[in-house]
N, C-alpha and C positions, 0 to 999 in steps of 0.2 A: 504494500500500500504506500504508493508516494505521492499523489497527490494533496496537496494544501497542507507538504509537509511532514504530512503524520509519520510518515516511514521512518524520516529524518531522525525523531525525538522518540521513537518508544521502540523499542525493542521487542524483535519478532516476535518473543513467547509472552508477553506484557498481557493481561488481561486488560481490555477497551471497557474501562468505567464511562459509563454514558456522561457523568457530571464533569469530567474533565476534558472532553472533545469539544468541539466546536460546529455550530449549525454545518458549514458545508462540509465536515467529517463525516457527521452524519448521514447527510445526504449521498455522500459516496458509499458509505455500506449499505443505505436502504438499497442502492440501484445494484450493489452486490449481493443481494440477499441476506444478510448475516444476519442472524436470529439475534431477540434481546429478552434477558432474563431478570424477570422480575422478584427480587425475593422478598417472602412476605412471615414475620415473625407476630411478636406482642411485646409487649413490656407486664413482665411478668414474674413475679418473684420464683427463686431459682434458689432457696434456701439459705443458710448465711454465705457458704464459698463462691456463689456463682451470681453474676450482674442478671438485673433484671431484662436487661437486651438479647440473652443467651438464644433466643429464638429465631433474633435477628441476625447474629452474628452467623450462627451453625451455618442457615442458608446462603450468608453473602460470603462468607468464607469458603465454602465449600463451589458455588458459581466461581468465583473469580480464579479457580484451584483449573476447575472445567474448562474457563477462557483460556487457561494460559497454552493450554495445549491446541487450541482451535480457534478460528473464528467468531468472536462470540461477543457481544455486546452488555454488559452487567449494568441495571440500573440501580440508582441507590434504595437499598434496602428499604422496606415501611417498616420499622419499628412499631408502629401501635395499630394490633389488631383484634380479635375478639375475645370475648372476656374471660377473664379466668375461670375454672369451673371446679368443684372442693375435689373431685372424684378421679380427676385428670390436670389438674395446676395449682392444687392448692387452695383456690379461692380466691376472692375478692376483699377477701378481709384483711389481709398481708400489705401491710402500706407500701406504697410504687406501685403497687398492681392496678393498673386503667386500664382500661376498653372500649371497642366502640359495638354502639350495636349491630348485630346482624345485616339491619338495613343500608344504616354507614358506609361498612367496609364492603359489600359488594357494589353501590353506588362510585367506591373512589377505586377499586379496582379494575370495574366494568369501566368507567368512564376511561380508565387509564390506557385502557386495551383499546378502547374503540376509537381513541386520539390517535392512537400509535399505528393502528393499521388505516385511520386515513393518511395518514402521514407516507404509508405505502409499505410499511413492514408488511412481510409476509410470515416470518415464522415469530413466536411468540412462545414464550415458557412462566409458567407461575410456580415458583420452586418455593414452598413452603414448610415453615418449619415450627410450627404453633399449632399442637393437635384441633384444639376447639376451633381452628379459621377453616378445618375442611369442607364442611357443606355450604358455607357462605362464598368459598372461593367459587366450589364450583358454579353457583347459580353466578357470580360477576362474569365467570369467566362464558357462560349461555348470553346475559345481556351483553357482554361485551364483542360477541361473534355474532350477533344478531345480524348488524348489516356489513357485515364482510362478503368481501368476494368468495369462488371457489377455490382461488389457489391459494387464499390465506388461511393459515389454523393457528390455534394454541393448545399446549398441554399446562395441563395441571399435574406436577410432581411434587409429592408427600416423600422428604427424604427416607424415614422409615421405612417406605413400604419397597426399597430398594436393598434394604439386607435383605437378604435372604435366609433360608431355615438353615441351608449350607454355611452358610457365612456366619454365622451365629452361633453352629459347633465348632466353626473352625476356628474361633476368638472366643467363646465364652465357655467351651465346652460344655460341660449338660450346667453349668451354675449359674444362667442367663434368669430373672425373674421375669421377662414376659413384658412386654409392651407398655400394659399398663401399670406396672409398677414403677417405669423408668423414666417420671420426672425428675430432674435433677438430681439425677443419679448415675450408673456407671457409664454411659454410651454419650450424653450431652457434658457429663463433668472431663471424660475422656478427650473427647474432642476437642473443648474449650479448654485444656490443658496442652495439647497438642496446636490449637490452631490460633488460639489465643492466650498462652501463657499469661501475661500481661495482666490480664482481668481477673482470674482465678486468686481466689484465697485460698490456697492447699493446706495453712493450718487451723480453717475450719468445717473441712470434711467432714463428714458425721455420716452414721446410722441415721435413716429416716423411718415411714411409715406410718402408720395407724392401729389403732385398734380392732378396729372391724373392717373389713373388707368388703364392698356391694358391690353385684351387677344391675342397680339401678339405682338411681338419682332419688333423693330426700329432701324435701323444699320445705322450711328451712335445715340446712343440714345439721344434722346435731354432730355436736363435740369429739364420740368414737369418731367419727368416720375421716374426720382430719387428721391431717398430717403435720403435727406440732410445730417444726422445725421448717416446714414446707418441703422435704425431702421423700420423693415417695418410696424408695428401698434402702438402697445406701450407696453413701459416694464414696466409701473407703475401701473398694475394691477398685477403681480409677484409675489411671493413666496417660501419661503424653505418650505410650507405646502400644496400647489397645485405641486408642485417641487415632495415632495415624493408622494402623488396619482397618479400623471406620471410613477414616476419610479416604480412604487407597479404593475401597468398596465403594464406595459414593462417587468419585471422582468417574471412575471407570462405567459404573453402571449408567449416570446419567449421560454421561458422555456418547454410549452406546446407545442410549435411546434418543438425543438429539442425531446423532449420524443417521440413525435408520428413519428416523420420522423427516428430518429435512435432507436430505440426502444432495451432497453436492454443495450444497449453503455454508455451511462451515467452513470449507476448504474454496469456496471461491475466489 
């Protein structure tokens, strides 16, 4: 890429932050096709060791890991997205923990999409990293492909659902607690020790959990079913070495379903 420069100042394997380009940069990747990845987190409390952005970070850190290797446009992460829930983040009663409604975040995501492919993108990714934003992404990401052409799409990727059962004996062996145990716990404290050092308090890892355990939701929640600390198993099994096996698996798997879904766009 040399045109208006760009070649000149960034370096081949450089991931392309949208906020640091310039309109006609951009203009020359839209006419290249290069997909742009939206990553979508919450501000969320993350127990004592872990920032409340951990949701945000996972996915933009993990994107910009995907760009470096390909073509690929990373836009600046949304830090605030749907609220927290007792049974999957903790709650709402953890100070720093905000949220927008339902209606909110699919209006500023949809909107964002439907900007982006008048603009003339064609390929689009919502890489999400904040269990409770799944079913709202997906309806933004329906209003936001409403009036799209046929050669334009987007996916919606939940990094989770890219480990695989494989992947998860061959890092966790059988001592893995299960998805829904794993808020700020071994796989998010792992990673943010690995991908962001920097943020991580290592000496206040802990033992998390609750007392009771539900497969259904209790309005208002009673006191069992919380998780004291906000830790929903425990971070003191953790590391910046299980941290990059996670990301090594993420980096790869998404990578392999941007190639196969836009095919030729990354590499243009």
């Amino acid at each position: 890429m040399t045109d208006a420069g760009m070649g000149d100042r960034m370096p081949a394997d450089a991931p392309l932050l949208l906020e640091t380009l310039t309109s006609p940069d951009v203009a020359k990747l839209i006419r290249d096709q290069v997909p742009l990845v939206l990553p979508v987190g919450a501000i969320e409390q993350h127990g004592p060791h872990l920032p409340l952005g951990t949701d945000g970070f996972i996915p933009y850190e993990v994107a910009k890991r995907v760009a470096a290797g390909r073509r690929l446009i990373v836009a600046p992460p949304m830090f605030f997205g749907a609220y927290s829930r007792p049974r999957t983040g903790g709650g709402r009663h953890f100070p720093g923990s905000v949220g927008l409604p339902g209606r909110v975040l699919e209006s500023v995501v949809g909107t964002l999409l439907a900007d982006w492919f008048r603009q003339g993108f064609r390929n689009l990714v919502v890489l999400n990293g904040h269990f409770e934003n799944a079913w709202t992404l997906l309806e933004a990401i329906e209003q936001g492909t409403e009036r799209s052409s046929p050669d334009q799409k987007a996916l919606l990727i939940h990094w989770w659902d890219q480990v695989s059962p494989d992947d998860i004996r061959r890092i966790f062996g059988e001592s893995f607690p299960g998805w829904e145990a794993e808020h700020a716990s071994i796989t998010e404290t792992s990673m943010m020790e690995y991908m962001r050092p920097d943020l991580v308090r290592t000496n206040l890892k802990a033992d998390g959990g609750a007392q009771r355990m539900t497969t259904y939701d209790i309005f208002p929640a009673p006191a069992d079913i919380l998780w004291p600390n906000g830790i929903g198993y425990s971070a003191l099994p953790a590391s910046p070495e299980i941290g990059e096996q996670l990301v090594s698996v993420l980096v790869r798997n998404i990578g392999r379903i941007l190639d196969e879904e836009f095919p030729g766009a990354a590499g243009a």
